[in-house]
VEXKEVO-768485 format. One line per 2 residues: number of its first residue (from 1); their letters; for each residue z, y, x of C-alpha. Coordinates in steps of 0.1 Angstrom, whole numbers, plus 2048, in hexadecimal, padded with zeros to 3 digits. Each point is the difference from the previous one (the first is absolute). Layout:
REM VEXKEVO-768485
NUM	a	Z/Y/X; ...
This chain:
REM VEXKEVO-768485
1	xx	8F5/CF4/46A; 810/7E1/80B
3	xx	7DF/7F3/807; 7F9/81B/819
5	xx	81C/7FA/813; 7F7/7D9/803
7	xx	7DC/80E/80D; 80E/819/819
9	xx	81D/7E7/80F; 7E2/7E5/803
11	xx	7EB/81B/814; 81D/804/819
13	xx	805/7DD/805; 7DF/800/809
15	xx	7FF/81A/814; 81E/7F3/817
17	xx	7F0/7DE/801; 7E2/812/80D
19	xx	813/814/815; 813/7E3/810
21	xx	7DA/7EF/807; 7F2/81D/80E
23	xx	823/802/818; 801/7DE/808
25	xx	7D6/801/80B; 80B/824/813
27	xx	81D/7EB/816; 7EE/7E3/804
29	xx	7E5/817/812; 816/815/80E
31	xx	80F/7DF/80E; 7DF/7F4/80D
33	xx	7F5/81F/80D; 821/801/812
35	xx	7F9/7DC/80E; 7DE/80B/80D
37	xx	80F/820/80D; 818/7E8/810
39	xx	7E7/7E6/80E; 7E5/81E/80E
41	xx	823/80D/813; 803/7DD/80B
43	xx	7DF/7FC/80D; 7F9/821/80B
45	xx	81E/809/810; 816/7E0/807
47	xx	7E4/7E8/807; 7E7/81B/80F
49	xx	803/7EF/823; 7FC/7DB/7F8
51	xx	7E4/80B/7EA; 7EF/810/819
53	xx	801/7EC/816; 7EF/7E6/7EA
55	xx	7E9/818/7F8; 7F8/806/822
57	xx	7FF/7D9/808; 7E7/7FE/7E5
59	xx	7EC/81C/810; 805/7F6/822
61	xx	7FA/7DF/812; 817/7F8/81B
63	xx	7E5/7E7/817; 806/7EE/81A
65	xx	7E9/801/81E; 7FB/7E1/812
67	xx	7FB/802/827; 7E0/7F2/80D
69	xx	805/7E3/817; 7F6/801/828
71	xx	7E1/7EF/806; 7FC/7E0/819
73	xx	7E9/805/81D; 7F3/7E9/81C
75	xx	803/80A/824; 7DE/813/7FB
77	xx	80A/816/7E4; 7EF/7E8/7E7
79	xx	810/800/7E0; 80C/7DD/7F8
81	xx	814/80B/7E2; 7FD/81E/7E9
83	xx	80C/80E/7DE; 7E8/802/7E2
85	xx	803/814/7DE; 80B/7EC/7DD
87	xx	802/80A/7E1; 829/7F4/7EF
89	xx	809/805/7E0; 826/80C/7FD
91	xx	81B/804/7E8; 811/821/805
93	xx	823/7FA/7F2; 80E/824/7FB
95	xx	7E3/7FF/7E4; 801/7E9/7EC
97	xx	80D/803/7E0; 7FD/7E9/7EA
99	xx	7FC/7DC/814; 7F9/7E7/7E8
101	xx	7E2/815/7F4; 7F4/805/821
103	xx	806/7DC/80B; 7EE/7F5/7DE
105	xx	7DF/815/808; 7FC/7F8/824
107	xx	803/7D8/7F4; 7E0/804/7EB
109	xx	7EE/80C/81A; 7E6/7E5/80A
111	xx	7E4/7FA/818; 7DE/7F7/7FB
113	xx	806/7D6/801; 81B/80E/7E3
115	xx	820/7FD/819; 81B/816/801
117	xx	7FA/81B/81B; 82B/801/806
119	xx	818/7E5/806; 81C/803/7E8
121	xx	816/7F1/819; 7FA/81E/815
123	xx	804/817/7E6; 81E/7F2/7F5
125	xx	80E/807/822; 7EF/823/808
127	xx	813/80B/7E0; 820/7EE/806
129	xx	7FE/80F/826; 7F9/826/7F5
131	xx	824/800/7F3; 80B/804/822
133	xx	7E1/80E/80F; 7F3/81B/7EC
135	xx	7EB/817/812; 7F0/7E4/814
137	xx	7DA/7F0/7F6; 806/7DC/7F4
139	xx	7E1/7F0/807; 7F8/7E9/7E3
141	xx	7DB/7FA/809; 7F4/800/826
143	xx	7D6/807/806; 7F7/80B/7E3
145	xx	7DB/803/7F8; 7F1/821/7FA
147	xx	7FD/7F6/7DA; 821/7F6/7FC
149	xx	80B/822/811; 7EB/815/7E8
151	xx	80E/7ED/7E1; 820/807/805
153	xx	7FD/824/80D; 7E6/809/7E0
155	xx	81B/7F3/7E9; 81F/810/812
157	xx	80F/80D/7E0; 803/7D8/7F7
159	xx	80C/7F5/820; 824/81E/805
161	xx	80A/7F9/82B; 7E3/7EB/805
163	xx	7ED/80E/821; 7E8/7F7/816
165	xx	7FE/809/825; 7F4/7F3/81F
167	xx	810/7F4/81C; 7FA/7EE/823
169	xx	7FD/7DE/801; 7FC/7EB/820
171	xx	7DE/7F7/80C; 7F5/7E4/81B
173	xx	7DD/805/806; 7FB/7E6/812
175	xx	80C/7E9/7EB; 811/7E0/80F
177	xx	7FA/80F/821; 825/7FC/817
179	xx	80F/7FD/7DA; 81B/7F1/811
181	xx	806/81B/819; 7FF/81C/7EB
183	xx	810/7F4/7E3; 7FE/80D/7DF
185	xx	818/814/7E7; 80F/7F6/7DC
187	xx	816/812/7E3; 822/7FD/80A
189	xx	813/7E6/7F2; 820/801/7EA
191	xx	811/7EB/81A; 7F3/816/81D
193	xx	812/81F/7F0; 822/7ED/802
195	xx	7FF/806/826; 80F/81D/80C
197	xx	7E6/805/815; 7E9/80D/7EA
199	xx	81A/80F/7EA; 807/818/81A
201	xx	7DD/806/805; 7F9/80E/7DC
203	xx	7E9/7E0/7F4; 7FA/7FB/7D8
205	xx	7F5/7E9/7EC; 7D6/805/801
207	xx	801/808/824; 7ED/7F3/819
209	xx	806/7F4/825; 7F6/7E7/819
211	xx	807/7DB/7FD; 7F0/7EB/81D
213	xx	7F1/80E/823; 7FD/820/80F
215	xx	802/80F/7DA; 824/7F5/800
217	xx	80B/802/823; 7F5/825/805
219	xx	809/807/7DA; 814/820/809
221	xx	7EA/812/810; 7E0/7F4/7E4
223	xx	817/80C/7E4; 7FB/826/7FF
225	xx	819/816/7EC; 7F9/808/7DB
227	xx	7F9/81F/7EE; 80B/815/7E0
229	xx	7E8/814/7EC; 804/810/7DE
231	xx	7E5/805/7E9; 7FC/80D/7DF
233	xx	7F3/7F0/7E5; 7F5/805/7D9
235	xx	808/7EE/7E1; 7F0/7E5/801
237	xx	80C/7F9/827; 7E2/80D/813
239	xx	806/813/81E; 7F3/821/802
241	xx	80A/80A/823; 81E/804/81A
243	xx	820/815/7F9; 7FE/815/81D
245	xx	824/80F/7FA; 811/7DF/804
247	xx	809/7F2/823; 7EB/7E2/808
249	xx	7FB/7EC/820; 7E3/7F1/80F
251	xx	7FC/7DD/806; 7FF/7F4/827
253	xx	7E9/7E8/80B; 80F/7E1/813
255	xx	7F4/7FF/826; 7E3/7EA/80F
257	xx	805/7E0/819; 7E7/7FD/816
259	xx	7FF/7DF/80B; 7F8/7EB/81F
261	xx	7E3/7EA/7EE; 7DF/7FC/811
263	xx	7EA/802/7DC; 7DF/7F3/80D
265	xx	818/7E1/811; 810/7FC/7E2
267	xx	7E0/7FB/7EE; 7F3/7E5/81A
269	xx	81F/7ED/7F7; 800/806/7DC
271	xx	7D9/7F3/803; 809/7DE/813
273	xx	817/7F3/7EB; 7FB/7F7/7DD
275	xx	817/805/7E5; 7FC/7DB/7FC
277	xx	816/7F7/81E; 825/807/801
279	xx	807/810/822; 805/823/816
281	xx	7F3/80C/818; 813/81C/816
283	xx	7EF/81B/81D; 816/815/813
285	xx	801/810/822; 818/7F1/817
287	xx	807/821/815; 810/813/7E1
289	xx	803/7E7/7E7; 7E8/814/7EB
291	xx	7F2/7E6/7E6; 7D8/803/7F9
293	xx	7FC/7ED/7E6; 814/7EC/7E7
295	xx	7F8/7E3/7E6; 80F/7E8/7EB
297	xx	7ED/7E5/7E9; 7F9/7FB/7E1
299	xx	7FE/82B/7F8; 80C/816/7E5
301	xx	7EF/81B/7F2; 81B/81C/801
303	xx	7EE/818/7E3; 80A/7E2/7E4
305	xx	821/80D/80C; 7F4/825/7F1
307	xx	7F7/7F0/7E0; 80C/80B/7E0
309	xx	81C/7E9/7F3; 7EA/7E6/7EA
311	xx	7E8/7FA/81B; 81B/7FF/81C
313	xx	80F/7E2/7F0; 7E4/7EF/7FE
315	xx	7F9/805/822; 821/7FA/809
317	xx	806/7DD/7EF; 7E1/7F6/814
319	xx	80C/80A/822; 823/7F4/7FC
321	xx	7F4/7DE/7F0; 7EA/7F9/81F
323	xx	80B/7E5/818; 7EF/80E/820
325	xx	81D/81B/7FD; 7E9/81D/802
327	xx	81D/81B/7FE; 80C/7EC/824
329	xx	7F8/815/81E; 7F8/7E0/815
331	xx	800/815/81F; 822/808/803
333	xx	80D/7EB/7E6; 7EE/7DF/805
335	xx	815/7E6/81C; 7EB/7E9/80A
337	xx	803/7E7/821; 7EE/810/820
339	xx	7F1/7E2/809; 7F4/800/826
341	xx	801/82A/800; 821/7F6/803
343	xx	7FB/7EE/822; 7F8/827/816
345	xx	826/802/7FA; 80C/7D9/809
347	xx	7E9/80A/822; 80C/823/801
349	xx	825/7EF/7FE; 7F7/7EA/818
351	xx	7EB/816/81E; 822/816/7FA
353	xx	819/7E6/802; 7ED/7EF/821
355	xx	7FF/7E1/7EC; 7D8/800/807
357	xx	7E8/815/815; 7DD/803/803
359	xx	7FE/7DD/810; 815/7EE/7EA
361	xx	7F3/7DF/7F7; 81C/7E7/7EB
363	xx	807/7DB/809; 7E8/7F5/7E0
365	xx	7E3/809/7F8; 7ED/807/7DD
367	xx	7F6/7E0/7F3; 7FA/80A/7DB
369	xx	826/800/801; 822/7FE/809
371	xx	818/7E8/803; 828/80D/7FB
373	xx	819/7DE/7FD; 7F0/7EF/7E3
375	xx	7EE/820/7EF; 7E1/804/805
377	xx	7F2/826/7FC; 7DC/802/7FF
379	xx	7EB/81E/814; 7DE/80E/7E7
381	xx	7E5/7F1/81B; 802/7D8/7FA
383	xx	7F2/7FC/824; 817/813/80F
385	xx	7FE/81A/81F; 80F/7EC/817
387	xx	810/81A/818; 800/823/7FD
389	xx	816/81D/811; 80D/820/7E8
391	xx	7DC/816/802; 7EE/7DE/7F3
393	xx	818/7F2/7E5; 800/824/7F0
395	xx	7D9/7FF/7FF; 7FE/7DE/7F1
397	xx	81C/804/7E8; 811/7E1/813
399	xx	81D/7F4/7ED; 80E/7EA/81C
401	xx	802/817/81F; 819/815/7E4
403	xx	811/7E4/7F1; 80D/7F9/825
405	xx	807/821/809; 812/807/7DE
407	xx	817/7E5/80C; 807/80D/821
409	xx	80C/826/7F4; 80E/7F4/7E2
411	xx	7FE/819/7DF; 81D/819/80A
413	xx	7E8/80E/81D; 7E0/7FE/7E9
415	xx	810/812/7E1; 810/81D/819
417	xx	7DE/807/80B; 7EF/7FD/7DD
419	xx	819/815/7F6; 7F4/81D/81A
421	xx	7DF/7FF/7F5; 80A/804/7D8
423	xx	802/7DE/7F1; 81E/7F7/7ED
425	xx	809/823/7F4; 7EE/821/7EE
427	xx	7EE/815/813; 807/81E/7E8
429	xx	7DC/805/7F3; 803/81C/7EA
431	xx	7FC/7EB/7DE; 817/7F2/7EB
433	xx	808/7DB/7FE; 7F7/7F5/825
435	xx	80A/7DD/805; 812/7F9/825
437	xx	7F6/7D9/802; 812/7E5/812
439	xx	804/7F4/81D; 815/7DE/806
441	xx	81C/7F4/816; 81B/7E4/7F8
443	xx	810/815/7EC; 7E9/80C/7EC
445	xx	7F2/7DE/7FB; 821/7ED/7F0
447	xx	805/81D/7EB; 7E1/801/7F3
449	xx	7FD/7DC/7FB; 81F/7F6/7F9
451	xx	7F7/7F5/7DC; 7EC/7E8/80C
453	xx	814/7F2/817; 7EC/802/81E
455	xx	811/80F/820; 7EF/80C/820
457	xx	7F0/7EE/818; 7F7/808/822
459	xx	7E0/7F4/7F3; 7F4/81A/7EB
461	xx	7FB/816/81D; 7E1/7F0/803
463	xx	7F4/80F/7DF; 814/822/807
465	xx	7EB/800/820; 7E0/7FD/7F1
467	xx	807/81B/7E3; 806/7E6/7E6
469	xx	821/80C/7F3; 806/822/803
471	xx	7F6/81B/7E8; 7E9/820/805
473	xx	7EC/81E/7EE; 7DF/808/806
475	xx	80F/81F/80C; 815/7F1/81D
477	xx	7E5/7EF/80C; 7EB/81C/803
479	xx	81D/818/811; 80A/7E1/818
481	xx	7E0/7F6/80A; 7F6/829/80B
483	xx	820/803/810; 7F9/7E2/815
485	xx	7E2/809/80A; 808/827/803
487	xx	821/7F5/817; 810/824/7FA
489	xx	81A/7F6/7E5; 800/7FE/7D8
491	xx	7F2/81B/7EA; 810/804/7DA
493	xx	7E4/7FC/7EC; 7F9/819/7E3
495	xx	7E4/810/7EC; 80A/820/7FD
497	xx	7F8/820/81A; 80C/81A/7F5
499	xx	809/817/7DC; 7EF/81D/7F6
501	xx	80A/819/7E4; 7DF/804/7E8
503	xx	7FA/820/811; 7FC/7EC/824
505	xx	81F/80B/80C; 813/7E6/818
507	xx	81E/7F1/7ED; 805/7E8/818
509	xx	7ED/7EA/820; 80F/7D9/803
511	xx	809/7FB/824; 7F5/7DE/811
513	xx	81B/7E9/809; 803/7E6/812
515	xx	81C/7E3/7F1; 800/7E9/822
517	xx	7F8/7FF/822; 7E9/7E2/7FD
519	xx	7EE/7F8/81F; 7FD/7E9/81C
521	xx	804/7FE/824; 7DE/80F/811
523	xx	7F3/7DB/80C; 808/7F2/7DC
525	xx	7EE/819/7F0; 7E0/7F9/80F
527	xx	802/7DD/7FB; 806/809/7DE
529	xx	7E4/819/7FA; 7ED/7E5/816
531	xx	806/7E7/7E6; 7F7/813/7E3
533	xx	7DE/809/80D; 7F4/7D7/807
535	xx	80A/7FA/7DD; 7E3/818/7F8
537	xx	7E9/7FC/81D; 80A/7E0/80E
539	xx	7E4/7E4/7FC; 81A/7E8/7EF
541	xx	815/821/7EE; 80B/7FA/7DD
543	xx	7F7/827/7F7; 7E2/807/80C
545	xx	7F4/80C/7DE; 80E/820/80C
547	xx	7E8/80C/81E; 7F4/824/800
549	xx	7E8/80B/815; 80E/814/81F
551	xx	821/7FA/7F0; 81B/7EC/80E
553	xx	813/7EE/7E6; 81F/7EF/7FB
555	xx	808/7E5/7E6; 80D/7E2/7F4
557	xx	7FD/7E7/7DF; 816/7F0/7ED
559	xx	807/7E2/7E2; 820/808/7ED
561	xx	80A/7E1/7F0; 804/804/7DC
563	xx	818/7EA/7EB; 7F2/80A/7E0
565	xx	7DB/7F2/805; 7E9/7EA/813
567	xx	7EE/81C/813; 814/814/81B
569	xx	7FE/82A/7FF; 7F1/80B/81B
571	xx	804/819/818; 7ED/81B/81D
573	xx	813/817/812; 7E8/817/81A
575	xx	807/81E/812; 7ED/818/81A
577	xx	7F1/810/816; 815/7EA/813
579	xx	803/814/81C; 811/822/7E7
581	xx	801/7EC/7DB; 7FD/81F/7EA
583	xx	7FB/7E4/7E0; 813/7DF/7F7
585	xx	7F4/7EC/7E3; 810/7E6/7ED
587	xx	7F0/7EB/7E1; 80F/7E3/7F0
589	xx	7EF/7EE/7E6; 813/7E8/7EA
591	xx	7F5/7DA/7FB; 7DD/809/80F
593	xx	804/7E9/822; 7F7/806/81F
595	xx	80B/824/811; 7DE/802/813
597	xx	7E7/7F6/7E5; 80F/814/7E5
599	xx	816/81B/80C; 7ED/809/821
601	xx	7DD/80C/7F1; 819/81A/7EE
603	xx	810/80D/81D; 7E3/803/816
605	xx	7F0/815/7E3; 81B/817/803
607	xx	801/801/822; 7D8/803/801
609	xx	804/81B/7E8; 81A/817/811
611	xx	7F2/7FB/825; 7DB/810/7EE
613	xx	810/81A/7EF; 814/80A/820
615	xx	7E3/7FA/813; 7ED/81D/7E9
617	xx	815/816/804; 802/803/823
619	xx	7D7/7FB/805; 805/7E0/814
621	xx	7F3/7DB/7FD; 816/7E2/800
């Protein structure tokens, strides 16, 4: 009996001890049942809006539409520059997970020489930059191939935010063709974005605008306004097709310039002078200021400036490492001396100032040279002229008929007058960086000089005279010369017409205006325009290079003196008809020589080319 009651007090130990398990297992999931109950409310009902909206990001791609740039066209309606499709490869923030991974995978991703297809610098900044910019595409490879394309987009599940799309990119078709006139676009630079400017124009990281020429100067009205479009995608990121129900907005295209370039005269231009020489060459019209044509040398091809990022730098270290300066717009950026294109404005000075007439012979003659105290200045012709009145010294380039009359005005009556005309100060072409040139005075001189010691002289008038001295662009030279010959005032120069939305619409026509009231008195003027035309057809001219059949022609050659090298740069200014110039021409060739031999043959090409052209469209013969 006592044993039984042992037995029976074990079993209810037991059974408590069971009990107590099977109470403890029942709370502990009770307790996690509660928990889930608990986190299901939280997700379900607390959360339900962040998670949806994840959801819904997941689901739906928030894409950025970029606005198609205006297109470039000459004066014509040829297209000089255009847009063309490319294939980028973007990192869309809002979807990527997991980085490392995805950084990882896209780094073992090589090309057929066994390269890696993405630069992990870029990478490392298209991720660092989506934590501020997370529904925007992070480019992080630009061009891509068809086969790179399809790898990534056949292994989307691999690759989470990685997207490919196409965009515009700029397009020169033409190559190095004005590359200095129509500039070129680039990515935006960090330092760009600090300037308010651009801030306040929306600009990001990745975008692009203009940087040199017409791209940049005319950069509002290229840039068009970007769109927003939201498409849905599947798991693996594909997109299967728009969202109608969402708002979206359609990208606007930027507007076209049409521009005041002559193509077929650009050509000619482009044609005559090799890439070899550094130079420029300018064509404009004198009665508007409208300019034709418009080259600097050596080139750039603008399209290296559409490259994707390896190949740009390539390209880029190779411009920027060249010493001809090929990113230098020598026509309105180059100074150089006038030489004796400078002496229309010493005899200009002088017709207007009665210091000489038509008649006027000086007390010495051209010997080869010219004798002032003990200085000796020399004149190009060692024989000498002997005398020679205004009309003669300007058609023989004599440099002692203007070293005398130099002397006589004196500079302050020579600079006002070159100042009329354009020299000394920007004309307000509309591209950026246009350099205003020099001209000298006392002043000017033993400021500029004052490191050296050297103070002024009534001397180096007889340089100043001559063009040996002061500074010039291509560009002045071309709207001085016109508006001498023209005698109705200065024209601003510029290249563009007129803006047009991509529809054709009218945004806006560029007026012609005229920045001085450059002319002479009536019996100057002829002796002027009389002047112009002997250098060309006179039997002793220094231009005659420049004849055109049934065409009367104006012109004049110059030697700039060049401190840097043995040979001097030469120049040829021509203009006509003489009797209504509708074209002025200016080319300057550096360390080349003699203006006649060298820079003529390029003008009278030009000039050649527009009279035949003008000549076949009206049906009539020179």
């Amino acid at each position: 009996m006592p044993q039984n009651l042992n037995h029976s007090t074990a079993d209810i130990g037991e059974q408590q001890e069971r009990n107590l398990r099977v109470f403890y297992t029942l709370s502990a999931v009770f307790f996690l049942f509660l928990i889930l109950i608990f986190r299901l409310f939280w997700l379900q009902v607390v959360k339900y809006e962040d998670y949806f909206r994840r959801s819904e990001e997941n689901r739906i791609r928030k894409t950025i539409v970029t606005a198609e740039r205006g297109y470039i066209y000459d004066k014509n309606g040829q297209i000089l520059v255009r847009n063309r499709p490319s294939y980028n490869i973007s990192i869309l923030p809002y979807q990527v997970d997991n980085r490392d991974s995805v950084y990882n995978r896209l780094m073992r991703v090589l090309d057929t020489n066994g390269q890696n297809v993405f630069d992990p610098a870029l990478l490392e900044w298209a991720f660092e930059r989506g934590k501020y910019q997370r529904f925007r595409p992070l480019r992080i490879l630009e061009d891509a191939t068809d086969m790179q394309v399809a790898f990534i987009e056949e292994r989307s599940e691999l690759f989470p935010g990685v997207v490919s799309y196409v965009e515009s990119r700029r397009d020169y078709p033409y190559g190095t063709m004005a590359s200095h006139a129509l500039g070129y676009t680039g990515e935006i630079s960090e330092q760009q974005l600090k300037d308010s400017v651009y801030i306040e124009q929306g600009y990001a990281l990745g975008d692009r605008l203009g940087q040199k020429g017409l791209e940049k100067e005319y950069e509002h009205y290229f840039r068009g306004h970007d769109g927003v479009k939201y498409v849905e995608v599947n798991a693996y990121g594909r997109e299967i097709g728009l969202v109608e129900e969402m708002q979206y907005e359609d990208a606007v295209a930027g507007h076209n310039i049409h521009t005041t370039l002559d193509w077929n005269l650009q050509k000619v231009a482009e044609d005559a002078v090799p890439d070899t020489v550094k130079g420029a060459v300018v064509v404009l019209n004198p009665q508007n200021g409208e300019i034709l044509a418009m080259l600097s040398s050596p080139r750039i091809n603008p399209n290296i400036f559409s490259l994707n990022k390896k190949a740009l730098k390539k390209s880029w270290a190779e411009v920027a490492l060249d010493s001809a300066r090929p990113l230098n717009n020598r026509a309105i950026q180059g100074t150089y001396p006038p030489g004796s294109i400078f002496k229309f404005i010493t005899a200009a000075a002088g017709l207007e100032s009665e210091v000489i007439d038509s008649y006027t012979r000086f007390p010495k003659p051209c010997t080869g040279g010219f004798y002032f105290g003990r200085r000796y200045q020399r004149c190009w012709l060692g024989a000498g002229h002997g005398y020679t009145n205004v009309v003669s010294a300007l058609r023989e380039s004599c440099n002692v008929f203007f070293y005398q009359c130099g002397l006589e005005l004196g500079m302050d009556k020579i600079n006002d007058l070159a100042r009329k005309y354009g020299l000394g100060r920007r004309l307000g072409v509309d591209l950026p960086g246009e350099k205003q040139g020099l001209l000298m005075d006392s002043v000017t001189y033993n400021k500029r000089f004052e490191r050296y010691g050297w103070k002024w002289s009534r001397g180096q008038i007889l340089n100043l005279a001559i063009g040996q001295g002061e500074l010039v662009t291509p560009l002045q030279i071309a709207s001085f010369f016109g508006a001498m010959a023209y005698g109705k005032g200065l024209y601003r120069p510029h290249l563009v017409k007129e803006v047009r939305s991509s529809d054709g619409e009218l945004i806006k026509m560029y007026p012609i205006t005229k920045i001085s009231e450059a002319k002479l008195r009536a019996e100057n003027q002829d002796i002027i325009l009389h002047s112009m035309e002997e250098v060309v057809s006179g039997v002793r001219g220094t231009g005659r290079r420049a004849q055109i059949r049934g065409v009367k022609v104006g012109a004049k050659t110059g030697s700039a003196e060049n401190p840097q090298g043995d040979k001097t740069h030469a120049w040829f200014a021509a203009v006509a008809p003489l009797e209504s110039p509708t074209i002025s021409v200016a080319v300057l060739l550096e360390n080349t020589g003699s203006g006649a031999a060298t820079a003529g043959p390029i003008a009278a090409k030009i000039l050649q080319a527009y009279f035949s052209e003008k000549n076949d469209k009206t049906g009539t013969n020179p």
